[in-house]
N, C-alpha and C positions, 0 to 999 in steps of 0.2 A: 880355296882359291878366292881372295877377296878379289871383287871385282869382276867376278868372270859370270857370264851369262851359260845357264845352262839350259841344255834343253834335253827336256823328256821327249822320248821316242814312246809312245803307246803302240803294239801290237792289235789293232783290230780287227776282229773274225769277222769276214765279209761272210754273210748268209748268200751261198747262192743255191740258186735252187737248181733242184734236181728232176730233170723230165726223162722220165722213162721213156727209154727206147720204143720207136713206133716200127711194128715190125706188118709184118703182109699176112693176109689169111686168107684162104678159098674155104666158103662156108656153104655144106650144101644144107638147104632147107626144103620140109616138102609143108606142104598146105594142106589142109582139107576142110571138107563142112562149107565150104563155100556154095552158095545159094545163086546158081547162074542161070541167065537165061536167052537161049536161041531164038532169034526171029522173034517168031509168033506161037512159040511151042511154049507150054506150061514150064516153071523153072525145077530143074534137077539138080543135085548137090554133085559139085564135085572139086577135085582134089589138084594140088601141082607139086609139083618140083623144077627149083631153080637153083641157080651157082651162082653167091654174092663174092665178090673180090674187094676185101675190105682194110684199111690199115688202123690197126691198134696196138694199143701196148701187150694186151693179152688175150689170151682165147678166148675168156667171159666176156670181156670188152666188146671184142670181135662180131661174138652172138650178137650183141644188142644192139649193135652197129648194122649187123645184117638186117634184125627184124625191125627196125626204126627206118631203113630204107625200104620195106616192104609194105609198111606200114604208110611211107606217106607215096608210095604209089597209086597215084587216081583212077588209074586205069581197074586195078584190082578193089579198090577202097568203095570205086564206085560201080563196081559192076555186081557186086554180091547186095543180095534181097533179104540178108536173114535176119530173123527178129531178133532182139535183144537178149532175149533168151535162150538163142540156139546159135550162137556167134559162130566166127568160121576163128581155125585154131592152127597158129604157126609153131612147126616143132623144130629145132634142131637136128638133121641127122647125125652129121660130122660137121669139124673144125679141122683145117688141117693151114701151120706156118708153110708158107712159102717162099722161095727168096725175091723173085721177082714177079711182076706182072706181064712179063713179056710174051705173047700169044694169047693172053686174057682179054675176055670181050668186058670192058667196063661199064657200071659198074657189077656186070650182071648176066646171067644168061634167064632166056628162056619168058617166064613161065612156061613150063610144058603140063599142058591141061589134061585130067583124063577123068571120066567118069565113073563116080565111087560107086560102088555096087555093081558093079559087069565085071 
């Protein structure tokens, strides 16, 4: 076709990205080795257990979501005494997905404190 203007149409792949689904988790964790101390009483080691309610993509996620929130709590960060040497140690018990947060105390229950060794 003399004379005629043509146009290319191009096809371009739009990159879109992909976010995984952010799903809910009740994460119970217990503590121990922490270095506490009463009043005016010499400091004794003891231990907790708490319920984090956390949103992640995944239950690994979840964990480090949990213990990064335990981590910058002051209350706990700053109440234990122990040397560098004999740190206080956060475990995992369970993970468990959940659909909602609905009757969840956020983002947390607890510390429930008890003393290791009795």
């Amino acid at each position: 076709m003399a004379g005629g203007i043509f146009k290319i149409a191009r096809r371009t792949r739009r990159k879109t990205k992909v976010t995984p689904a952010v799903k809910k988790f009740k994460v119970f964790v217990r503590g121990k080795n922490y270095l506490l101390r009463e009043a005016e009483s010499p400091p004794r080691k003891f231990g907790f257990y708490t319920t984090a309610f956390v949103e992640a993509s995944s239950a690994e996620q979840a964990e480090a979501v949990a213990v990064g929130l335990l981590r910058t709590d002051l209350n706990l960060c700053d109440a234990g005494e122990n040397e560098a040497s004999d740190p206080p140690v956060i475990k995992i018990e369970s993970v468990e997905e959940i659909q909602s947060f609905d009757g969840c105390k956020l983002p947390g229950t607890g510390p429930a404190l008890f003393e290791e060794g009795t």
